[in-house]
C-alpha positions as CSV (number, residue, x, y, z in Angstrom):
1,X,0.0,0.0,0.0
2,X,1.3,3.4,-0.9
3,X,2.1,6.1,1.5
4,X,-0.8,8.3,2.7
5,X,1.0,11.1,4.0
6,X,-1.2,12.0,6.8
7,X,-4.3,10.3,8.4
8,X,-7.3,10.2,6.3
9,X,-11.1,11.0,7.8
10,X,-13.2,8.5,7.3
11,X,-16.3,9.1,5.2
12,X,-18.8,10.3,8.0
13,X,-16.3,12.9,9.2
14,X,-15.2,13.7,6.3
15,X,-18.7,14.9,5.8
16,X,-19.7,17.1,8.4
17,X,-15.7,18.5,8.8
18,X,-14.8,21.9,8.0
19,X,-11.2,22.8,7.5
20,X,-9.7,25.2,10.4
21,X,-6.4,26.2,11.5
22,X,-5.7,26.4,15.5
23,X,-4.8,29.7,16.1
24,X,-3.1,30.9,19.7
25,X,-2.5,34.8,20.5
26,X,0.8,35.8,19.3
27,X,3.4,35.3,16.4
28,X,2.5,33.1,13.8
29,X,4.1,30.8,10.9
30,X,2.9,27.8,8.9
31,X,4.1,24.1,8.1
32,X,4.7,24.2,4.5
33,X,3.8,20.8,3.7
34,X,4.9,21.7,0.3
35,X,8.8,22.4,1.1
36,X,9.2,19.1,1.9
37,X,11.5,17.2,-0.2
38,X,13.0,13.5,0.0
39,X,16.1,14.0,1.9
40,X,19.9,14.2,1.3
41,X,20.3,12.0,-1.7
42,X,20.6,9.1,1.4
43,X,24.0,10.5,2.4
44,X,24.5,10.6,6.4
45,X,23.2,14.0,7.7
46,X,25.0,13.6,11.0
47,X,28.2,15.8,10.2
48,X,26.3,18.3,9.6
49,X,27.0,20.8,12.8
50,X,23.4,22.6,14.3
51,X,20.8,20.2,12.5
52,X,17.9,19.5,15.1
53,X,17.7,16.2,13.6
54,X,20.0,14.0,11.4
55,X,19.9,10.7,9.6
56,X,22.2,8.0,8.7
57,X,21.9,5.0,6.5
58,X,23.1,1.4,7.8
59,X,22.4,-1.2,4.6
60,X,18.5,-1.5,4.3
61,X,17.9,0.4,7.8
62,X,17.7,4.2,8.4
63,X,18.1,6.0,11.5
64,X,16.5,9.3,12.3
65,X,18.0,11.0,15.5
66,X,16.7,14.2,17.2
67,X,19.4,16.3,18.1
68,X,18.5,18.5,20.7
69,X,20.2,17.1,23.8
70,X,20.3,20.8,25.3
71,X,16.9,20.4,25.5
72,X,16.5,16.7,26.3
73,X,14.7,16.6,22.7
74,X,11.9,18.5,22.9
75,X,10.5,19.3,20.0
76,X,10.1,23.0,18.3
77,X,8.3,23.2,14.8
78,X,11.7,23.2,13.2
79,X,12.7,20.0,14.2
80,X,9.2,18.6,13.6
81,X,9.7,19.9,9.8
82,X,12.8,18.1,9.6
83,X,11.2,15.1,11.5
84,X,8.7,15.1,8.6
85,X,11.0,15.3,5.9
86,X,13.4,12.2,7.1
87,X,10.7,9.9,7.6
88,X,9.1,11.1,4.1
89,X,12.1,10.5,2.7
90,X,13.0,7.1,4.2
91,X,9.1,6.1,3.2
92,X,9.7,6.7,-0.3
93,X,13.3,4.9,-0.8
94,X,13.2,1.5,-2.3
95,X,16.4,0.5,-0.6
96,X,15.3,0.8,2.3
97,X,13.1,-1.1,4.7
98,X,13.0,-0.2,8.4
99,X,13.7,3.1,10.5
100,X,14.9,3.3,14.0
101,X,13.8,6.8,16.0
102,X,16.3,8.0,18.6
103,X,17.2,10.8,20.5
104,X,20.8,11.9,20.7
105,X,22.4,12.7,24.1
106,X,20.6,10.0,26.5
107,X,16.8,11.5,25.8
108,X,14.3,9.8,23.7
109,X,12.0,13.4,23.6
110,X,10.5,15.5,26.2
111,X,7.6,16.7,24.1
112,X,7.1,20.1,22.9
113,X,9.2,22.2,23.4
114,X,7.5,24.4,25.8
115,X,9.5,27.1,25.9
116,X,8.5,27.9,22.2
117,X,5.0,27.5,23.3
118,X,5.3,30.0,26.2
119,X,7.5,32.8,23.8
120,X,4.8,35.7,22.6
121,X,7.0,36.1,19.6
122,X,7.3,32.5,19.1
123,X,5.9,30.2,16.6
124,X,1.9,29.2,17.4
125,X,0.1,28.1,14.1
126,X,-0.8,24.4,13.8
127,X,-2.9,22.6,10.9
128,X,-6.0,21.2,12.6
129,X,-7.7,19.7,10.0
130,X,-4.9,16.1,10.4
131,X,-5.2,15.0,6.7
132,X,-3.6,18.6,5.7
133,X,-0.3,18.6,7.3
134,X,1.9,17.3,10.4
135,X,1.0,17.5,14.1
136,X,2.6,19.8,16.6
137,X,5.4,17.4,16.9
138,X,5.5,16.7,13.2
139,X,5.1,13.3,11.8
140,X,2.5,11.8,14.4
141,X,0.2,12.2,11.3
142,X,2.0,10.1,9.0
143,X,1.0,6.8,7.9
144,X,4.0,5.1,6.7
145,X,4.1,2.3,4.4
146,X,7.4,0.8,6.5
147,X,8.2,-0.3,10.0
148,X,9.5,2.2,12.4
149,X,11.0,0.9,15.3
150,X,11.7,3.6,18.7
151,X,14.9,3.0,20.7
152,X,13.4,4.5,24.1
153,X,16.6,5.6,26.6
154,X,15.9,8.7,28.8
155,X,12.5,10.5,29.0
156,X,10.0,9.8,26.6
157,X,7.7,11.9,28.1
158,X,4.3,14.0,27.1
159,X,4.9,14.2,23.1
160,X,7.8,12.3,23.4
161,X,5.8,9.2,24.3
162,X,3.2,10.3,21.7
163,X,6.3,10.2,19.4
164,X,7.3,6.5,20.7
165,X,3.8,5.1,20.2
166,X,3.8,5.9,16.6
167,X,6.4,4.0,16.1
168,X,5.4,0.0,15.4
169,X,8.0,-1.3,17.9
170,X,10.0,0.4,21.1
171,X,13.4,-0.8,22.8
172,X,13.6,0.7,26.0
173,X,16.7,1.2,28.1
174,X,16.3,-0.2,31.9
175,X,16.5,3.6,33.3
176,X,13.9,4.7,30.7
177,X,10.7,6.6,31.6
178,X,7.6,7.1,30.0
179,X,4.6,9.3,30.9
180,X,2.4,11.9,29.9
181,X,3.9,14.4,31.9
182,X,2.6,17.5,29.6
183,X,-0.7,16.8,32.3
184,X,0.8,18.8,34.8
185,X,0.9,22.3,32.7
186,X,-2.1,21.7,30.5
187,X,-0.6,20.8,27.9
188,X,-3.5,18.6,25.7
189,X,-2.4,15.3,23.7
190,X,-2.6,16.4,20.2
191,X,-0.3,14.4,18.3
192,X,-2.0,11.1,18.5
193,X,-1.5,9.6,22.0
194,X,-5.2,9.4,23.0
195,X,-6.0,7.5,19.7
196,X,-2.8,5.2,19.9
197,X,-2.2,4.9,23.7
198,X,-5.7,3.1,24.2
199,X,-4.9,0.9,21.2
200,X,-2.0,-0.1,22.7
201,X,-2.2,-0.9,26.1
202,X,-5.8,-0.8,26.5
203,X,-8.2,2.2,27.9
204,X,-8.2,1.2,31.7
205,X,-4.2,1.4,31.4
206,X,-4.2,4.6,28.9
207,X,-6.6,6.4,31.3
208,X,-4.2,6.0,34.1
209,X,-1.6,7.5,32.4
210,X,-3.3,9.9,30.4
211,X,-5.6,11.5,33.9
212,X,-2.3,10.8,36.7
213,X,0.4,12.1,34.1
214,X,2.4,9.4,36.5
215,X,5.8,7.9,34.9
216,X,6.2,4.7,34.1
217,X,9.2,2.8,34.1
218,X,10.5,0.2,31.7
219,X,9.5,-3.4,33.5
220,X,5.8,-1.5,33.4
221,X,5.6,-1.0,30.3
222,X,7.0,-3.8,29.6
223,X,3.9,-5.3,31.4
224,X,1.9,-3.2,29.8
225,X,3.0,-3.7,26.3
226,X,4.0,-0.3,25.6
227,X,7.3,-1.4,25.7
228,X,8.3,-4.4,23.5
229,X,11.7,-5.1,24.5
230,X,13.9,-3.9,27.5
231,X,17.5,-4.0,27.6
232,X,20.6,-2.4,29.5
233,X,21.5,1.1,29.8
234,X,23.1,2.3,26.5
235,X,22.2,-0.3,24.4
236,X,19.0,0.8,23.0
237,X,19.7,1.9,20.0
238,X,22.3,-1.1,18.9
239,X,19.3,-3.3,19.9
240,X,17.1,-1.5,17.7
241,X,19.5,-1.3,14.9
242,X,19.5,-5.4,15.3
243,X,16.5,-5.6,15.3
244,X,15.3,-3.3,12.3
245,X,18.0,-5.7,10.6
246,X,16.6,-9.3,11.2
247,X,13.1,-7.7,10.1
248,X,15.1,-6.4,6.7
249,X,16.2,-9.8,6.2
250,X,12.4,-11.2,5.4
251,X,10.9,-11.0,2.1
252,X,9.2,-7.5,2.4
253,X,6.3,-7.1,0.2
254,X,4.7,-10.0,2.7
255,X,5.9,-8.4,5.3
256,X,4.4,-4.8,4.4
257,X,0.7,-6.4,3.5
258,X,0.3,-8.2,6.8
259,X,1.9,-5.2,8.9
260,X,-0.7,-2.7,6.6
261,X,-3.4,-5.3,6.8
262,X,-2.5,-5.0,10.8
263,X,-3.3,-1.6,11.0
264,X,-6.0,-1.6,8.8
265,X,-8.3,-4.0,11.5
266,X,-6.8,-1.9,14.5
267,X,-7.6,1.5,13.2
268,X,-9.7,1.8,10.1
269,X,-12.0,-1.8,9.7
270,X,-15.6,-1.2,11.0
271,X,-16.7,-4.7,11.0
272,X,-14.8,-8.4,11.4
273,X,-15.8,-9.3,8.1
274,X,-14.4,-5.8,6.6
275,X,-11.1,-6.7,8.3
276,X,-10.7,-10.0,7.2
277,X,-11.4,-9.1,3.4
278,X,-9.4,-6.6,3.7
279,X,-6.5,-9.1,5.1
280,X,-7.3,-11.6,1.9
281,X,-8.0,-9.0,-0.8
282,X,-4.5,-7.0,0.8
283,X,-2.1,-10.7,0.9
284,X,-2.9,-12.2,-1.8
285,X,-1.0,-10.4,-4.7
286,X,2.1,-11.8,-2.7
287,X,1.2,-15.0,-3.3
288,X,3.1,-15.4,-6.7
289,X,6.0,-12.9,-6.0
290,X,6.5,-14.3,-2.7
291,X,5.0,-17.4,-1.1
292,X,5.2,-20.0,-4.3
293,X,9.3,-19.0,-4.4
294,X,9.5,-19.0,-0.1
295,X,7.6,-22.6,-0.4
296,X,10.2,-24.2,-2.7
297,X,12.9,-22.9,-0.4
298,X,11.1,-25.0,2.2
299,X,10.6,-28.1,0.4
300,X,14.6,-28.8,-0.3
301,X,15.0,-28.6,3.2
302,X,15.4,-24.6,4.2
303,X,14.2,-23.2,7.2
304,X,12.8,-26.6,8.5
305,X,12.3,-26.9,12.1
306,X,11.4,-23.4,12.2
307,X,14.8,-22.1,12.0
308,X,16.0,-18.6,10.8
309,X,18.0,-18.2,7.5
């Protein structure tokens, strides 16, 4: 399935909805959805000195890093644009298959950057209607085509953990906390964490988080399923990296229909039976490209026993 660049309504809303644009008192300045362009010709961005986010491409994987360790991450609509831009970028290559979202400087992302937020001069536009342009944070809109996979160390905190749930997997360093911490100042979820949170975990566990604002730590979420895998201090983002790997190594137009036809029955089917047409009518086409070739592997002996190869 092709990239839909941001979320789509669905028919009902789409409707009865009438495009507006969130305005708060002060300064303001657009997204230009429009500027963005596929990124850097898949050179490594991370040289370059001052970027607020940077890239770097291992084989089939591509990590996107934001750079704002001054500022434990949090995110201003600059580095949102940028945020935008990688992913777009990395959606659209064919070469390659799975992203990993860090943060440099121990810090997944702190959300917002609320100091922006609290400047009079400072930026304070944001695209309401979500199949128009990016979120607050930037690409909590997107709907990409590929896995992402978040290596968690640090805070991932108020927009930060809205950032990690976007993300189809998350690593999670031992010390790691996550939490919607933006409760305490008012500070509303608006880049996707009251749709995916619940989704996720569940509503009795997304409620707690989303009315306490309390953090969570890694073993919790663990628990919880927030977190899929929890590993040592430090090692987040190698584990990631591995990880984004082994899932480059499967035959990927399979892999992409049942991942698409995944999301499709969490978020968009409105029946069983819709879901599960959608599964057969979405897998299929693989069948010949994929399946008959994967079968003969199997039948002189590969992979037998359920090994890995």
């Amino acid at each position: 399935m092709a990239l839909r660049q941001f979320c789509k309504l669905t028919p009902v809303l789409a409707a009865n909805y009438q495009s507006k644009t969130f305005r708060l008192p002060g300064k303001t300045t657009f997204f230009a959805v429009k500027s963005y362009s596929t990124a850097n010709g898949g050179k490594d961005t991370g040289a370059a000195a001052g970027q607020t986010v940077v890239s770097e491409r291992r084989g089939s994987v591509f990590l996107v890093a934001i750079n704002r360790p001054e500022n434990r991450n949090a995110v201003n609509q600059e580095t949102g644009r940028r945020l935008v831009k990688e992913l777009l970028a990395f959606d659209s290559d064919p070469d390659l298959n799975v992203a990993v979202l860090y943060g440099k400087g121990g810090n997944f992302c702190a959300g917002y950057d609320l100091k922006e937020l609290a400047n009079p001069a400072g930026p304070r536009k944001f695209e309401q209607d979500v199949t128009k342009g990016p979120g607050p944070l930037g690409p909590s809109r997107l709907q990409l085509s590929k896995p992402l996979i978040a290596a968690v160390s640090g805070y991932a905190v108020a927009g930060g953990l809205e950032l990690a749930a976007l993300a189809d997997l998350r690593v999670v360093e031992e010390s790691a906390i996550m939490g919607v911490f933006c409760r305490r100042f008012g500070v509303p979820l608006l880049d996707g964490g009251s749709v995916r949170l619940p989704r996720l975990i569940g509503l009795s566990r997304a409620l707690d988080l989303i009315l306490t604002g309390r953090p969570v730590g890694a073993q919790e979420a663990l628990a919880f399923g927030l977190a899929n895998r929890v590993v040592p201090d430090g090692q987040a983002l190698q584990a990631a990296v591995e990880l984004a790997e082994r899932i480059s190594s499967f035959p990927q137009e399979c892999l992409r229909a049942d991942r698409t036809s995944a999301m499709y029955s969490c978020y968009d089917a409105a029946s069983y039976t819709q879901a599960m047409q959608f599964e057969f009518d979405n897998g299929a086409p693989v069948v010949s490209a994929e399946s008959i070739p994967g079968a003969r592997k199997f039948a002189t002996g590969v992979g037998r026993g359920g090994k890995f190869f």
